[in-house]
C-alpha positions in Angstrom: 1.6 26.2 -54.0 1.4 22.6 -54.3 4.9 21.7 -53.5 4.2 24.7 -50.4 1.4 22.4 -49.1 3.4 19.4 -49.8 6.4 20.2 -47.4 3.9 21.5 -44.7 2.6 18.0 -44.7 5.2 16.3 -44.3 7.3 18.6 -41.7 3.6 18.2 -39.7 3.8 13.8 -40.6 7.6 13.8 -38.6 6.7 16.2 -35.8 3.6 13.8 -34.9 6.0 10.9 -35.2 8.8 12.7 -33.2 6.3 13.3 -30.1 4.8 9.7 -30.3 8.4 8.7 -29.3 8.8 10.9 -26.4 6.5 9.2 -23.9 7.0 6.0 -25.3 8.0 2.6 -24.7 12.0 1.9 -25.0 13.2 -0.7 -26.9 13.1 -3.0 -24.1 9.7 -2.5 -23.1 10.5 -0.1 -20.7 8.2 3.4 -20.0 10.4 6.5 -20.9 9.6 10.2 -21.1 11.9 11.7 -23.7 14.3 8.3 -23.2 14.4 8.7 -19.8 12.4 6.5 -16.9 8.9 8.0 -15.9 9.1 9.2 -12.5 6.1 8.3 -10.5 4.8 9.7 -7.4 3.1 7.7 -4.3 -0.8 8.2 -4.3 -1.9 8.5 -0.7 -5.5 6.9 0.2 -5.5 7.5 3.7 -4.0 10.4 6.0 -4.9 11.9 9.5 -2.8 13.7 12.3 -1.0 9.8 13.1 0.0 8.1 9.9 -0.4 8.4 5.9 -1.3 5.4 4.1 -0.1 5.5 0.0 0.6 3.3 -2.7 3.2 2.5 -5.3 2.8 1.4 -8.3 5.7 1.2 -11.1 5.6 -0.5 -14.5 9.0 -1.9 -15.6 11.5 0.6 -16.4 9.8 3.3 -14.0 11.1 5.4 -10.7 9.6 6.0 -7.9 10.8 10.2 -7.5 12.8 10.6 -4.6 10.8 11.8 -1.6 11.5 11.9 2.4 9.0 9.6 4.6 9.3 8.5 8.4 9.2 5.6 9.7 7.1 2.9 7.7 5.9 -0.7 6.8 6.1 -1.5 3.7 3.5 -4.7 2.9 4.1 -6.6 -0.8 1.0 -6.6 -3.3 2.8 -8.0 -5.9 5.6 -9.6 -6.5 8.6 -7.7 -7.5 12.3 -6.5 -8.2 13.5 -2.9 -7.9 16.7 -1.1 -7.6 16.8 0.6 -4.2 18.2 4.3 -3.7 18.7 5.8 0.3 20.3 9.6 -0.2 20.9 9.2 -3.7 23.0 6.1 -3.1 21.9 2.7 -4.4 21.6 0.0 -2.2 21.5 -2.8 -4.7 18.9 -5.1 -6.1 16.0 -5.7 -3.8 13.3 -8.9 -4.3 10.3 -9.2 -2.8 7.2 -11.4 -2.7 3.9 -10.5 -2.5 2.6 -10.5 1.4 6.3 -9.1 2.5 6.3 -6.8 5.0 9.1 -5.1 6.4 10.3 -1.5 7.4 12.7 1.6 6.9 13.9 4.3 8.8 12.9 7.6 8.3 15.1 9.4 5.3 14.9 10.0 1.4 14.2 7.2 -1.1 13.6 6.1 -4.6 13.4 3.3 -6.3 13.2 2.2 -9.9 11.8 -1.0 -10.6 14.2 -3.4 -12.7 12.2 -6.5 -13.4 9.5 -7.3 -16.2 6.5 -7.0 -14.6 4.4 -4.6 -12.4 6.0 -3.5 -8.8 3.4 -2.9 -6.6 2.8 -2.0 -2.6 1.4 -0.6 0.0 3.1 2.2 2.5 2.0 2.8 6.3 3.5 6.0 7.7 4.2 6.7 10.9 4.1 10.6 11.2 4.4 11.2 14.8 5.3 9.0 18.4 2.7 10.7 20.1 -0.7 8.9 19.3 -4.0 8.6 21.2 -4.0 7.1 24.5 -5.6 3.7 25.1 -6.3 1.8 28.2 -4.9 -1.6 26.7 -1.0 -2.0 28.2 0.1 -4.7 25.6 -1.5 -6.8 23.1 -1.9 -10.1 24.3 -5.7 -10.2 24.4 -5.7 -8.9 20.7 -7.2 -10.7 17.4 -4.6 -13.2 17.5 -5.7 -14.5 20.6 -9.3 -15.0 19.6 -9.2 -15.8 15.9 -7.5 -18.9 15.5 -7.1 -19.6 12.1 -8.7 -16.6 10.8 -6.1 -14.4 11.5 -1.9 -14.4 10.5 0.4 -12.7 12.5 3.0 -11.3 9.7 5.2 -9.2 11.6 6.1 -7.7 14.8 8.5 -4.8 16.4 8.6 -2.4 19.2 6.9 0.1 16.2 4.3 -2.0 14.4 2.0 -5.5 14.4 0.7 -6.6 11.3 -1.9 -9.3 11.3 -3.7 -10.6 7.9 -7.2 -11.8 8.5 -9.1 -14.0 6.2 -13.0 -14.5 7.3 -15.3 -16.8 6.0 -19.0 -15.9 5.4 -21.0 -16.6 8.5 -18.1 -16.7 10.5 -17.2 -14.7 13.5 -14.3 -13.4 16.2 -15.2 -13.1 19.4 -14.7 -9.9 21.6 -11.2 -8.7 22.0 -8.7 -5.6 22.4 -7.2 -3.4 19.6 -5.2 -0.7 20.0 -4.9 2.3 17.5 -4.7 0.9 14.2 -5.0 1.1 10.2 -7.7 -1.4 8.4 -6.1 -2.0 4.9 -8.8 -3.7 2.8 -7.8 -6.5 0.6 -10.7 -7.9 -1.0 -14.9 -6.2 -0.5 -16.6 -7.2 2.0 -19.1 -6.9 4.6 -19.1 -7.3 8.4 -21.4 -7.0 11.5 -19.1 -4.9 13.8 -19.7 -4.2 17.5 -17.2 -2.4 20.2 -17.9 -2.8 24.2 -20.2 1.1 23.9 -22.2 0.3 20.9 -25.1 -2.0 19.5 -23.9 -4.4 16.3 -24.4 -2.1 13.3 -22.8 -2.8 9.7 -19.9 -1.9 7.6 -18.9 -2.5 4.1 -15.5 -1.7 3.0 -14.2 -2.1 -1.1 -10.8 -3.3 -1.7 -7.6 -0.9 -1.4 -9.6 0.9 1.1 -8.2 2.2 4.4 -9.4 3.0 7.8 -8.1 4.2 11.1 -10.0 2.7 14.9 -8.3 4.3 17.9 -8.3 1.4 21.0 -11.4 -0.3 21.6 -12.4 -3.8 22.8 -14.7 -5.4 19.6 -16.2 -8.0 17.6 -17.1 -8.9 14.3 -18.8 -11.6 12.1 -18.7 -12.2 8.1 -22.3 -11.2 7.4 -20.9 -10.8 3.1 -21.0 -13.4 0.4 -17.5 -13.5 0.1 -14.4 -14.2 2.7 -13.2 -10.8 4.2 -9.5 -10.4 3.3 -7.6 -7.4 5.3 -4.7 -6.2 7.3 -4.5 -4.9 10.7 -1.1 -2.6 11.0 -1.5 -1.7 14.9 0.3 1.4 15.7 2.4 0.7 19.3 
């Protein structure tokens, strides 16, 4: 009975030590699931009937699953080095900084990331052309007219405009046009917020969150204790 006991023991010892390997880091560091890459899936935060907003997140070693998107901006939160697949096919070794932004075509991806630390950004979909109509014909009276050095222009097509603001407490931008757009929220904060058809009345908004305006003609002020750090990615 004892020698029974004895080899039930230690059959049950190598089956726990077999399953802690699948899972496991590979000798490089690098997350497998029974030696092969973990496959991750993008987590989306924000969606509506115009555009899906996810993120990505990959530890070194991991792949992002292969998945079809439309039209989107990609915008850097780290930075990063991944091996880029369109159809299957790789494209090569991709670098990127964090507070890139650029954009692909619709199709199917995946990436897997190949560098030693943490890849790491934000998508913004575009799901259809037809989006809610706004009496603005262009943007030239938009937050980069008005802000000065509180806001960045980043980047600019006949799709997208992404603009970075960074507001000090107690400061403010004055009245000005924005068409339909996603608020990506870099840092918390709190501001006094106030369109053309409403009284000032206040927001708060926690980091990594996301929000959609359709086009209105507003203004805002830093009423926080801390500078308010977002992105603007206006929808043409």
């Amino acid at each position: 009975m004892k020698k029974k006991c004895l080899f039930i023991n230690l059959f049950i010892a190598a089956l726990v030590v077999l399953l802690s390997a699948c899972g496991s880091e590979s000798r490089d560091g690098k997350e497998t699931v029974d030696g092969k890459e973990k496959k991750v899936s993008p987590i989306t935060i924000f969606e509506n009937e115009y555009c899906q907003v996810v993120k990505v997140t990959l530890k070194p070693g991991e792949e992002l699953d292969e998945h079809e998107s439309g039209v989107r901006l990609i915008y850097a939160l780290t930075d990063y080095t991944i091996d880029w697949y369109e159809q299957g096919q790789s494209l090569g070794e991709k670098d990127w900084n964090k507070g890139d932004v650029h954009v692909h075509k619709t199709g199917k991806h995946s990436a897997i990331n190949i560098g030693s630390t943490k890849a790491e950004w934000i998508v913004f979909v575009r799901k259809t052309e037809e989006l809610p109509d706004f009496e603005v014909e262009n943007l030239a009276n938009d937050i980069n007219s008005v802000a000065g050095n509180f806001a960045k222009k980043v980047y600019d097509d006949d799709q997208f405009r992404v603009t970075e603001v960074k507001l000090p407490v107690n400061e403010a931008i004055p009245a000005h046009d924005g068409i339909n757009r996603i608020i990506y929220s870099l840092s918390n904060y709190t501001i006094s917020y106030q369109t053309d058809n409403s009284e000032p009345y206040e927001k708060s908004f926690k980091e990594e969150e996301a929000h959609w305006h359709e086009s209105s003609k507003h203004s805002l002020k830093n009423i926080g204790n801390a500078d308010a750090n977002f992105l603007i990615v206006a929808y043409k």
